[in-house]
C-alpha positions as CSV (number, residue, x, y, z in Angstrom):
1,X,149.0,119.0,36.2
2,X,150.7,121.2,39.4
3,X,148.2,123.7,39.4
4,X,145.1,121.3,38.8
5,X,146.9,119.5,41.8
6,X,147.0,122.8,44.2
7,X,143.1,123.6,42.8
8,X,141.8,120.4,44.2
9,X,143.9,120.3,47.1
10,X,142.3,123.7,48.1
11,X,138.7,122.5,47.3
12,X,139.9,119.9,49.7
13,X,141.0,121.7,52.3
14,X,137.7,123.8,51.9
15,X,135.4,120.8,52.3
16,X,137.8,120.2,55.5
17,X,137.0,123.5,57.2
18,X,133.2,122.9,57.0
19,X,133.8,119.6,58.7
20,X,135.9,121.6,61.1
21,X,133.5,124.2,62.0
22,X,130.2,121.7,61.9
23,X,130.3,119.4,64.5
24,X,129.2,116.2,63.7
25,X,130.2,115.8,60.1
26,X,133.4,113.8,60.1
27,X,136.0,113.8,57.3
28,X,135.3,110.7,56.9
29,X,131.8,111.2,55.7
30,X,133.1,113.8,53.1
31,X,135.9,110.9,52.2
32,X,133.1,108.1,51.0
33,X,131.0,111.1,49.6
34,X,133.3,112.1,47.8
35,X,134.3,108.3,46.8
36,X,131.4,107.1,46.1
37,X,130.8,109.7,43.5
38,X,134.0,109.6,41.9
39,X,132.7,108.0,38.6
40,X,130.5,110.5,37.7
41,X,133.4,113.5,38.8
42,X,135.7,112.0,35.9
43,X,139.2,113.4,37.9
44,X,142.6,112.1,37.3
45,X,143.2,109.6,40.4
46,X,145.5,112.4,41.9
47,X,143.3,115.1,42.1
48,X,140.7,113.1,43.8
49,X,143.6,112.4,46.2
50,X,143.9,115.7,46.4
51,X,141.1,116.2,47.9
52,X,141.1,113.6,49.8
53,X,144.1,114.9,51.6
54,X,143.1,118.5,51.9
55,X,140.3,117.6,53.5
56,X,142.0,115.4,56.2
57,X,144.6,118.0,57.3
58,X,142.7,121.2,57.4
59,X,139.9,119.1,59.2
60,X,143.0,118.7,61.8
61,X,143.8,122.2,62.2
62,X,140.1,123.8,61.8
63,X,138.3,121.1,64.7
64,X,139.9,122.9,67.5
65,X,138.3,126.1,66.5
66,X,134.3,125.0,67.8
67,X,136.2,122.4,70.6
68,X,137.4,125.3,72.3
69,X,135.3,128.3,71.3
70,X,132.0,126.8,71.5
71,X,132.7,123.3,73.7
72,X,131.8,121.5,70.8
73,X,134.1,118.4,70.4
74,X,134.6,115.5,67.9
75,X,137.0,112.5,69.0
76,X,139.8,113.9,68.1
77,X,139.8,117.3,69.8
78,X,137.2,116.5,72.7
79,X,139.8,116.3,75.4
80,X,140.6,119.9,74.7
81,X,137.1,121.2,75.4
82,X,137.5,121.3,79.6
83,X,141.0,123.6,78.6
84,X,139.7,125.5,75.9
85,X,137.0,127.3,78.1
86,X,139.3,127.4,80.8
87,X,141.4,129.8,78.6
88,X,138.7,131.4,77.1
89,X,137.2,132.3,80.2
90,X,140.7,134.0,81.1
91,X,140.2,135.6,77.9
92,X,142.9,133.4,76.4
93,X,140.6,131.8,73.9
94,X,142.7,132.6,71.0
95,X,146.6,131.6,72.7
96,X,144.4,127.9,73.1
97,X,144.0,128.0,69.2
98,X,147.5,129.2,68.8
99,X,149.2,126.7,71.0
100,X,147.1,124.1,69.1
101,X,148.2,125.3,65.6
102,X,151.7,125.8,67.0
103,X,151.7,122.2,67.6
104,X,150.1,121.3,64.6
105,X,152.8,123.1,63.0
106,X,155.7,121.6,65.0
107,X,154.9,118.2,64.6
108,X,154.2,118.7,60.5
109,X,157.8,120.0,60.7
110,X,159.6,117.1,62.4
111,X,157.8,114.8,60.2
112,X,159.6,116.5,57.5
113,X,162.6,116.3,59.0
114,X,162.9,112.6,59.7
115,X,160.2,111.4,57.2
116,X,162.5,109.4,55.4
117,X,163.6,107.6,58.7
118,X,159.9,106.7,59.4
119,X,159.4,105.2,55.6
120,X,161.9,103.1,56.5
121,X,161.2,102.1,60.0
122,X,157.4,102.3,60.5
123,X,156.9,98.8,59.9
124,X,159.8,98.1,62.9
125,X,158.3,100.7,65.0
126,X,154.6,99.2,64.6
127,X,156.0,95.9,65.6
128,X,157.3,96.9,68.6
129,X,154.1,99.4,69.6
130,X,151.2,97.2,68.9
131,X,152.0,95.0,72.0
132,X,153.4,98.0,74.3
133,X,150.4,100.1,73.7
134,X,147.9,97.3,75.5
135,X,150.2,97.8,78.5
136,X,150.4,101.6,78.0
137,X,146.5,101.6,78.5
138,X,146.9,99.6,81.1
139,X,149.5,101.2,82.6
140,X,147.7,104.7,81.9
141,X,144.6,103.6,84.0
142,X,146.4,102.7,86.8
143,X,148.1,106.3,86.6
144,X,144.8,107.6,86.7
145,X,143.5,106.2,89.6
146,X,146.5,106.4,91.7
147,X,146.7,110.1,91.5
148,X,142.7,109.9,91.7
149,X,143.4,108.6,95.3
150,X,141.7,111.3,97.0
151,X,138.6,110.5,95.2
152,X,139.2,106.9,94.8
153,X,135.3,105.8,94.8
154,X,134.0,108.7,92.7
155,X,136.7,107.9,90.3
156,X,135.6,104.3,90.2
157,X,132.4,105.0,89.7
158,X,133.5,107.5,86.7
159,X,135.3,105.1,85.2
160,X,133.2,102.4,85.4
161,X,130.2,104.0,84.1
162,X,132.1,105.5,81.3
163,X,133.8,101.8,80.2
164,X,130.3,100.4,80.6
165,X,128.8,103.2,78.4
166,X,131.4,102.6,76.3
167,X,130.7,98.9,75.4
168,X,127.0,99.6,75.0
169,X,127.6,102.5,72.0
170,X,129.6,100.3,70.0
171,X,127.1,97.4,69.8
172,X,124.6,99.8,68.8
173,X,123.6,100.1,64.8
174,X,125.3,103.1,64.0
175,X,129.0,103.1,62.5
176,X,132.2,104.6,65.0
177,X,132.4,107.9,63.5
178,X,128.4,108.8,63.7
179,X,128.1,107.1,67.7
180,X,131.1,109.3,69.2
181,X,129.6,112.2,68.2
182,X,126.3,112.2,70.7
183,X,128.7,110.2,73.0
184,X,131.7,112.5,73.5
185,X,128.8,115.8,73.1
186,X,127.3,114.0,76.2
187,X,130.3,113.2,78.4
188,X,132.0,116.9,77.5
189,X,130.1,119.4,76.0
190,X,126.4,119.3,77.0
191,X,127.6,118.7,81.0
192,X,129.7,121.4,81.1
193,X,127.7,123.8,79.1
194,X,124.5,123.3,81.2
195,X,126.6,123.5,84.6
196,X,128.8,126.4,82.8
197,X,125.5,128.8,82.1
198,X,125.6,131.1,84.7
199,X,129.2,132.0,84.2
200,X,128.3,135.6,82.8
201,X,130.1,137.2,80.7
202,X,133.0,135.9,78.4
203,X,135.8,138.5,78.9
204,X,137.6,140.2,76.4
205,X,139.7,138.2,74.4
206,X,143.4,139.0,74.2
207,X,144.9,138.2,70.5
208,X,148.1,137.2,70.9
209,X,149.9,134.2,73.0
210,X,152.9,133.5,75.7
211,X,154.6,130.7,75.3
212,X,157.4,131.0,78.2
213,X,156.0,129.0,80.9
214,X,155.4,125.8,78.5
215,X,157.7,123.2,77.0
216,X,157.4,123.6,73.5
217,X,160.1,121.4,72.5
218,X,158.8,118.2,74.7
219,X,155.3,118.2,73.6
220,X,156.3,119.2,70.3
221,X,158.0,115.9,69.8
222,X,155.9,113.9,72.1
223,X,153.0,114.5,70.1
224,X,154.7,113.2,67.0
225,X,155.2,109.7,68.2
226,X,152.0,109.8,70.3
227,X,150.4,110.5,66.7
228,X,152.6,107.8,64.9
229,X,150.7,105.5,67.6
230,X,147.3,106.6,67.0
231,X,148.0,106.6,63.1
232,X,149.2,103.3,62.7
233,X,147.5,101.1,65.3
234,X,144.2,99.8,64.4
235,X,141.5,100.8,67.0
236,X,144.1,103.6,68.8
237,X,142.5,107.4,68.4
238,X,144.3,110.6,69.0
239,X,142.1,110.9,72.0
240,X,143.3,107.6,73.7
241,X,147.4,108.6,73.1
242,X,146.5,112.0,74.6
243,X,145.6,110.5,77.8
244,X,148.8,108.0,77.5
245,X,151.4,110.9,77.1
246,X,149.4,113.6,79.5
247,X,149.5,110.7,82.2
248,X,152.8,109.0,81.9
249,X,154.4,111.9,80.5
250,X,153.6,114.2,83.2
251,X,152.1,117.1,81.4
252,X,150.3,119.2,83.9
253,X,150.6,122.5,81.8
254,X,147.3,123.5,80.4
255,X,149.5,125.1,77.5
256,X,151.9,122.2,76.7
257,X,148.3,119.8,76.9
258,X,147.4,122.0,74.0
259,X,150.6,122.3,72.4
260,X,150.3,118.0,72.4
261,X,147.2,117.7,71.3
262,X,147.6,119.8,68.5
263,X,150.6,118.0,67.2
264,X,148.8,114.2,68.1
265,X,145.9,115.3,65.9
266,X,147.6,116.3,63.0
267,X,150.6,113.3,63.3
268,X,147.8,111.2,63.6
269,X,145.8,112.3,60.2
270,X,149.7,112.4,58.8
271,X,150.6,108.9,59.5
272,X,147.2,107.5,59.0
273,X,147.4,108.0,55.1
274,X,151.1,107.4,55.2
275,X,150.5,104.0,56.5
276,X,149.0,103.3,53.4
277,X,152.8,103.2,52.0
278,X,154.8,102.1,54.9
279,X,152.5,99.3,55.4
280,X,150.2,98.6,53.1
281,X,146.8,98.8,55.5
282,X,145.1,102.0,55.4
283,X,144.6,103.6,58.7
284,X,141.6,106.2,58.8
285,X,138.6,106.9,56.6
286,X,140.7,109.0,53.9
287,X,143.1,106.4,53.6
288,X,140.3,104.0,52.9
289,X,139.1,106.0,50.7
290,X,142.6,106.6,48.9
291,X,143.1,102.6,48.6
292,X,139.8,102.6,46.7
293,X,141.1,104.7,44.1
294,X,143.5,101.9,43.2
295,X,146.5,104.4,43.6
296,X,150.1,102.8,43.2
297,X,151.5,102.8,46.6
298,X,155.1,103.7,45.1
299,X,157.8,106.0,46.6
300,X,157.0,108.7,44.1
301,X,153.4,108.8,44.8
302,X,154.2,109.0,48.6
303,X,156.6,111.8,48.4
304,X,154.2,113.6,46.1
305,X,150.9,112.8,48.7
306,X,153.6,114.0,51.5
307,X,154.3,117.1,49.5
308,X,150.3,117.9,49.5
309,X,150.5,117.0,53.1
310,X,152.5,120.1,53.8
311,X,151.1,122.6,51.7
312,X,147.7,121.7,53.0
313,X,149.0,122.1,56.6
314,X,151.0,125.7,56.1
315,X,147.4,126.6,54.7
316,X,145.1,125.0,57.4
317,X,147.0,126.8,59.7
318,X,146.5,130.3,58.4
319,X,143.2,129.7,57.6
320,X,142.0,129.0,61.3
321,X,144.3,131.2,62.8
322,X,142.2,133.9,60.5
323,X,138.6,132.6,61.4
324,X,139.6,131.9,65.2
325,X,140.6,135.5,65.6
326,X,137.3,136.9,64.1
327,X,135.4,135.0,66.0
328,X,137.3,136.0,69.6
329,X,137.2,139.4,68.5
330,X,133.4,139.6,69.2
331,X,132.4,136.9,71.2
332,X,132.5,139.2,74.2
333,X,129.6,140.9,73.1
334,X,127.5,138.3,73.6
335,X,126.9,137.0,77.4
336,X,128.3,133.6,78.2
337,X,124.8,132.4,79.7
338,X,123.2,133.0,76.5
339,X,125.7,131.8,74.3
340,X,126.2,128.9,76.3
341,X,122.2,127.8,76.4
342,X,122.4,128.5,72.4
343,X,125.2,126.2,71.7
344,X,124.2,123.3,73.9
345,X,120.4,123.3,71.7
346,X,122.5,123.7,68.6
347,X,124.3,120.3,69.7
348,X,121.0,118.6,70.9
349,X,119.4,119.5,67.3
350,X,122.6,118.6,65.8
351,X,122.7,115.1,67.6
352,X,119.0,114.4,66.6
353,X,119.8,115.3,63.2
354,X,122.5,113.7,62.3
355,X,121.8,110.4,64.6
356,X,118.1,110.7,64.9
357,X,116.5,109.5,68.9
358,X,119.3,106.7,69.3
359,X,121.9,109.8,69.2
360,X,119.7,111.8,72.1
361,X,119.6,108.5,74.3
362,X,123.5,108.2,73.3
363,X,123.6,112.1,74.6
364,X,121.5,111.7,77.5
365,X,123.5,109.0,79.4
366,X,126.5,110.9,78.2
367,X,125.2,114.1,79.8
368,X,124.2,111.7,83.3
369,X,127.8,110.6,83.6
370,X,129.4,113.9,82.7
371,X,126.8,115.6,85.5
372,X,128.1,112.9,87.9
373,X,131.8,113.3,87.1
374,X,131.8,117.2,87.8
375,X,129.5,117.1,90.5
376,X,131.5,114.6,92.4
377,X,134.9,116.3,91.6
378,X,136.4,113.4,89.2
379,X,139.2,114.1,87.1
380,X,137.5,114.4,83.5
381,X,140.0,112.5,81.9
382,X,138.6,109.7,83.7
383,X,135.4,109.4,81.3
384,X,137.8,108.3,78.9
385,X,137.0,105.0,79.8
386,X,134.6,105.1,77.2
387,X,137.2,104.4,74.7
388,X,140.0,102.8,76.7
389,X,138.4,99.9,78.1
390,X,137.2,99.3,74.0
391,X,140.4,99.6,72.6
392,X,142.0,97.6,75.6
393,X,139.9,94.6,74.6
394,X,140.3,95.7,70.5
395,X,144.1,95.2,70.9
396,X,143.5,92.3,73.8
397,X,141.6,89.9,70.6
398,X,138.6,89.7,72.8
């Protein structure tokens, strides 16, 4: 039964990296896949959980390796596209995935160290957070544009067409996970890459990482409740707490940013299955798919899920520490113009493919307001509005 368990969870955790490294396929897709064939697999209930779980967690861990390498984002990790060519620019391409790991890590290790506090206070602590987090967003826009100041009408206009852009995707006929794709490519990737081509040539990359200018231990632990926020409150993503704890939190450091993200992204895949237990609602695509296996939601079974939690992050992060440091070892050879003109056709043939000429109008306007933001000087963070003002009015009831 153990090593069946430990088989599936790395078949899982396999499936995960290929939705790491190929933007545009969710976990979530490999989740009701994988579901929806089920019958004919004839597993025990817990290794398709397994699975399930692996899958999640190295998804977590492995999506920061295209976000930053090759500007290639997916909702979760967009926000650290502008950052991670930033660093890999300075030839710190691989510290960016280390500092992301590092806070993958940290935050899988307080978990464990007060998980049985949040079993028994996660239904208290989502009481109290579904009504604060409405004024959190609020709050955080109001940050934004008072440190925007400078550029106060650019900013609004940002903003404005991003909320508006925003609205429109989500009334389209295509589900959350296959709309953001084309959307955040548009917004993040695709601008930057086609104002980003004449660059020239991506330095060498140094393979190891400084941590001494960054907090580690304040965005370690930030990004733990940040992620207990995005895992347990319907229509919250890692990518709106990010802007919630960068903003009111202060965090200017490019290295803490990526110490938090790393640790929201993986808290959030953490508590979104654990919700399943702690309150009976499942919370993301895998736990969906989890609930449909008709599993008993029983201490046991949640220390046992927690236990595959672990193992399947202490592998994750190995596993993209590995491929992220093949990959920077020889991406100098290649000039950043070139590269960069390959990778944004990848992402327009990847958009078309996998969302067909809706997803290129989606990219498109995306691309327009990205253009817009950078030319005018906006803060990036700004075009967030695309899914703050649609969670604001999720959580509002309107």
């Amino acid at each position: 039964m153990f090593l069946e368990l430990l088989l599936f969870l790395f078949i899982g955790i396999f499936l995960g990296v290929i939705a790491g490294l190929v933007p545009g396929l969710h976990p979530n897709t490999i989740a009701f896949l994988l579901l929806s064939i089920s019958p004919l697999l004839n597993l025990e209930i817990f290794s398709l959980v397994a699975l399930l779980v692996g899958c999640e967690i190295s998804n977590a861990f492995v999506g920061f390796i295209p976000s930053i390498l090759l500007s290639a984002p997916e909702e979760s990790t967009a926000l650290a596209t502008l950052p991670g060519q930033k660093f890999l620019m300075m030839g710190r391409g691989y510290e960016a995935i280390i500092l992301s790991v590092y806070g993958g890590i940290a935050s899988v290790l307080i978990i464990s160290i007060l998980f049985p506090a949040f079993v028994i206070f996660i239904p208290k602590i989502y009481t109290f957070l579904k009504p604060v987090i409405l004024i959190l967003l609020l709050a955080t826009i109001f940050h934004l544009f008072w440190t925007s100041r400078k550029k106060f009408w650019p900013s609004i206009a940002v903003f404005s067409f991003s909320a508006v852009f925003g609205l429109l995707i989500f009334q389209l006929p295509l589900n959350s996970s296959a709309v953001l794709f084309p959307a955040l490519c548009g917004l993040f990737a695709l601008s930057s890459l086609a104002l980003s081509s004449n660059s020239g040539e991506i330095p060498d990359q140094e393979l190891d990482a400084d941590f001494e200018d960054s907090s580690k231990g304040k965005s370690s632990a930030l990004s733990v409740f940040a992620g207990l926020s995005a895992g347990t409150l319907p229509g919250v993503g890692s990518s709106e707490v990010t802007v919630i704890s960068q903003e009111l939190a202060g965090i200017k450091n490019l290295k803490d940013f990526m110490i938090s993200i790393g640790g929201i992204t993986t808290a959030s895949s953490i508590f979104s299955i654990v919700a399943l237990w702690t309150l009976g609602n499942p919370r993301s695509g895998t736990s969906v798919a989890i609930q449909a296996l008709s599993i008993e939601t029983t201490l046991p079974t949640l220390f046992l899920v927690f236990f595959m939690i672990i193992s399947a992050a202490g592998i994750s992060a190995l596993l993209t520490l590995f491929m992220s440091r093949l990959a920077v070892r020889n991406m100098h050879k290649v000039k950043y113009s070139k590269l960069a003109k390959m990778i944004f056709a990848s992402l327009v043939i990847l958009v078309f493919v996998t969302t067909g000429f809706t997803g290129l109008l989606i990219a498109a306007t995306g691309f327009s307001i990205g253009i817009f933001c950078i030319k005018t000087n906006a803060r990036r963070s700004l075009m967030m509005g695309t899914l703050i003002v649609p969670t604001i009015l999720i959580l509002a009831g309107v």
